[in-house]
Every structure is written in structure tokens, then in C-alpha cells.
C-alpha positions as CSV (number, residue, x, y, z in Angstrom):
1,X,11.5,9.8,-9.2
2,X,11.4,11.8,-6.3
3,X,7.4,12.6,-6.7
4,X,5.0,10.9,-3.6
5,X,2.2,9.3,-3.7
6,X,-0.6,10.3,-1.6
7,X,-1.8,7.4,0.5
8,X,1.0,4.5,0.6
9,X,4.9,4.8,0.4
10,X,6.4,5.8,-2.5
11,X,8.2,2.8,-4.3
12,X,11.5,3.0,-5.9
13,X,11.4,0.8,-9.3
14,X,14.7,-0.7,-10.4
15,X,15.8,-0.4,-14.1
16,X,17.2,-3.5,-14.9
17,X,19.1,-3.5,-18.6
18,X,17.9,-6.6,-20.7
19,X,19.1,-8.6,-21.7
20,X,21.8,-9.4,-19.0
21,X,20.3,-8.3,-16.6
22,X,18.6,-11.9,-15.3
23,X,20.1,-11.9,-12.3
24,X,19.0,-8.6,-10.6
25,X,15.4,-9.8,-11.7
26,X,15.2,-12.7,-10.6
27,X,16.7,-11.1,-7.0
28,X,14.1,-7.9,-7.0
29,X,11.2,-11.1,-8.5
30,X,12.1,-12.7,-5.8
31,X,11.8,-9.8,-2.9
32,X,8.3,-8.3,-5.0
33,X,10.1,-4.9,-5.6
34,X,9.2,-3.6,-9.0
35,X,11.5,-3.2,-12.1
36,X,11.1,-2.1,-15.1
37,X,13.5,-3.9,-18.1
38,X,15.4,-1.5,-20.5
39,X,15.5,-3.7,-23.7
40,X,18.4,-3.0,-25.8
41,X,17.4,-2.0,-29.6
42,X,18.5,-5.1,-31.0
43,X,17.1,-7.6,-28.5
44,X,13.8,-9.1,-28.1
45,X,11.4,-8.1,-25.0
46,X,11.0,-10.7,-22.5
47,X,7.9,-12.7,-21.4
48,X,6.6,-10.5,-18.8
49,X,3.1,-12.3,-16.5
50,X,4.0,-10.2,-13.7
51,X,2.1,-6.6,-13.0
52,X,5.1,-5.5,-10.7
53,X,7.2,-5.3,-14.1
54,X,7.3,-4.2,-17.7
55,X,9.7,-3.1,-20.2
56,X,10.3,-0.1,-22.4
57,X,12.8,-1.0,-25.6
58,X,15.5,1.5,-26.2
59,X,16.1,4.5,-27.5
60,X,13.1,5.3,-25.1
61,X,12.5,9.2,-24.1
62,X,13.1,10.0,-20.7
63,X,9.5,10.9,-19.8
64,X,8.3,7.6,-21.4
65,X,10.6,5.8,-18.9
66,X,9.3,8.2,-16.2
67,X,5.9,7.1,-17.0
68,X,5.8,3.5,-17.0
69,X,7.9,3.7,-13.4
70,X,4.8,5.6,-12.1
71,X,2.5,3.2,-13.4
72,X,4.7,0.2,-11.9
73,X,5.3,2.3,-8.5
74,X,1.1,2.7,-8.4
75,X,0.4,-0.9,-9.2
76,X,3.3,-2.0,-6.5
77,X,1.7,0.5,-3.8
78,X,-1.9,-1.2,-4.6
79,X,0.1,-4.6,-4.0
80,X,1.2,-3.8,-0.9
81,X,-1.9,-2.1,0.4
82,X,-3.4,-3.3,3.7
83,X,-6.8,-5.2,3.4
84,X,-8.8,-7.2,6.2
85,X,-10.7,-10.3,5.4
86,X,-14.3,-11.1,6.5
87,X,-13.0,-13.2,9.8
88,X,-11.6,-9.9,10.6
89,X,-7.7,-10.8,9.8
90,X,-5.7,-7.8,8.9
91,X,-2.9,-8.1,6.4
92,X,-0.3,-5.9,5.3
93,X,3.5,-5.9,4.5
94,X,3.4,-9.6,4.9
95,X,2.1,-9.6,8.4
96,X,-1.5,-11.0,9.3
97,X,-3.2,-9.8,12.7
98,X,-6.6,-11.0,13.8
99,X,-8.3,-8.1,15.5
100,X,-11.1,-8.1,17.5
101,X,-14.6,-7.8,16.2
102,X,-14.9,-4.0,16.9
103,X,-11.9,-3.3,16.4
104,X,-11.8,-5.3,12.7
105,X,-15.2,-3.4,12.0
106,X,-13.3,0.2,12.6
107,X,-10.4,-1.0,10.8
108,X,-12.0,-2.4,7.8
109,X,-13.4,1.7,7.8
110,X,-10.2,2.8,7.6
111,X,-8.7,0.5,5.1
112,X,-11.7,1.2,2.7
113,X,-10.6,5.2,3.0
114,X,-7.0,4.4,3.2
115,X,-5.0,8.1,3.1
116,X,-8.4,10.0,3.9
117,X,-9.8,11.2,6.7
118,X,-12.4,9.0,8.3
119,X,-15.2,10.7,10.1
120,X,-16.0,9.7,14.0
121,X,-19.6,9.2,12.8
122,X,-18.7,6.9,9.7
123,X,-16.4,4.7,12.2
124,X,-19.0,4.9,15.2
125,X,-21.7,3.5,12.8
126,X,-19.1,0.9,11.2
127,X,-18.2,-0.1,14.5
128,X,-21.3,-0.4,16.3
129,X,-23.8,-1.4,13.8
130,X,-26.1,-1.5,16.2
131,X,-26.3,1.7,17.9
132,X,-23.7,4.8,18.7
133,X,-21.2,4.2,21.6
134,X,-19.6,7.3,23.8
135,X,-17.2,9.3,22.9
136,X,-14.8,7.5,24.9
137,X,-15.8,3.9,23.7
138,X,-14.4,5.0,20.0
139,X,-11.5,6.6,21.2
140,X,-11.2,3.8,23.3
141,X,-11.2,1.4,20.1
142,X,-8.8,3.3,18.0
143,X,-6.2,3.9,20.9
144,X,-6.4,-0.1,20.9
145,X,-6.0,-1.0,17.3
146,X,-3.1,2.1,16.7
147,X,-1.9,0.1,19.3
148,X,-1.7,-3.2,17.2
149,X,-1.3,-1.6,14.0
150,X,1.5,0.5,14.1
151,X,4.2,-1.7,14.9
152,X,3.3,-3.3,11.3
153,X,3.8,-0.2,9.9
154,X,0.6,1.1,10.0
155,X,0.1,4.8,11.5
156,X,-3.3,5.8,12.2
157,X,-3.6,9.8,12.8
158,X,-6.3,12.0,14.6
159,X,-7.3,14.7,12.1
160,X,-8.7,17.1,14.6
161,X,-12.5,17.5,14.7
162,X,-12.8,15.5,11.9
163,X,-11.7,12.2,12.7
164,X,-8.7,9.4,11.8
165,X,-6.7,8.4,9.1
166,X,-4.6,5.4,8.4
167,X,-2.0,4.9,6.5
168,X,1.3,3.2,5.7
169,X,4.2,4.6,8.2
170,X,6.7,6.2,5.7
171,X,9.7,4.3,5.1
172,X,13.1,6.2,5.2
């Protein structure tokens, strides 16, 4: 599983042999990773109510397997995507951050177009509703929320003459 996803980090998903395997599910449950169950032939699939997991019953082909972790790994990245709240409260990786009204305005922008590029017109207009600012005022504004942002693992890039991009820091 060593293919990327374009926007957030790629998540590993944990094959967990079922049954027997209650204990490492209840652990990766427990820390929201995601984990697919390999049922044994014989054994009857599990209840499953949570989209961070599914099951594939053995003998399974390799690219079936393959498929379902992608699937799991997508949903999991959606799960953990950042999103800011109408008070202006940003949220992501279990962090909360209440930004400033500007700055939540600019950063709701980005979250919306999470992994693409952002123009400095869209943001000036998303951030100022009411009128353009300078050149400086939105540099200004993004210097100060990559500022707040990053150490929660966001990373917001200049795309030159085009504009910014957030997304999640990559995770080594």
C-alpha cells in the first residue's frame, strides 16, 4: 500500500485476522486507525457500525483486499479532514483552534479546496466580503494563520502566482 493520496496523509489500515483477533481491534477502535478484518472461511463476519472498518472473508484475491484498504484509507483520510465551524473554530487531528474572523473566513477557503490551489482573489473576496484589501493585508492574514495552523499539522504553501494551498503536513 505504498500508493498516496492526493490531499491528506496516506493511512496505513491494519489487517486484523478474525476471529481472534478482538484485541488488536478493540486497541486500533479505540485510537480511530482503520482495519480491515480477514474472516477465516469457516467463521462468521462480525457486526461491523463503524465506516473506519470492514471485512473481506477468506480465500480473498489480493487485489480485492487491496481495494477495500483503499476504500477504508479514503474514508479514514475524510475522517480526519480539517473543517471550521460557523463560530469560526478550526478542528483537525483532535485539536480545536478559534481563529480570528478574517482569518476563519480565509481558512474556511482553504479547507473547502483542501489539496488545491487557492487563488489570492477567491481568498481576498472570502476574506473581505466587503471589499478587496492590499496585497500586503492578505499576505499579512495567511502569514498569521500558517502561523497557528502549522503546529497542528497543518501546512499551508504559496503556489507562486497563483496563490495558497493547505494541507495536512505529511506524517513520517
Amino acid at each position: 500500500m505504498s500508493q498516496e493520496l492526493p490531499s491528506l496523509v496516506w493511512m496505513e489500515v491494519s489487517r486484523v485476522p478474525w476471529p481472534g483477533g478482538g484485541d488488536l481491534r478493540r486497541q486500533l477502535t479505540a485510537s480511530g486507525k482503520p482495519r480491515l478484518l480477514v474472516v477465516a472461511e469457516d467463521s462468521a463476519p462480525p457486526l461491523v457500525s463503524d465506516p473506519l472498518e470492514d471485512w473481506v472473508r477468506m480465500p480473498a484475491r489480493e487485489d480485492d483486499i487491496e481495494a477495500r484498504a483503499r476504500t477504508l484509507a479514503r474514508r479514514a483520510e475524510k475522517a480526519n479532514a480539517p473543517s471550521i465551524d460557523d463560530d469560526g473554530v478550526l478542528s483537525f487531528d483532535g485539536y480545536q483552534m478559534a481563529l480570528p474572523p478574517v482569518e476563519a473566513r480565509l481558512a474556511g477557503h482553504l479547507v473547502n479546496r483542501l489539496g488545491a490551489v487557492a487563488s489570492r482573489t477567491d481568498l481576498a473576496r472570502a476574506g473581505w466580503p466587503g471589499g478587496i484589501p492590499t496585497r500586503n493585508a492578505l499576505d499579512v492574514r495567511i502569514l498569521r494563520l500558517r502561523r497557528r495552523v502549522e503546529p497542528r499539522g497543518l501546512v499551508i504553501r504559496t503556489v507562486r502566482h497563483r496563490g495558497y494551498l493547505m494541507e495536512a503536513a505529511k506524517r513520517i
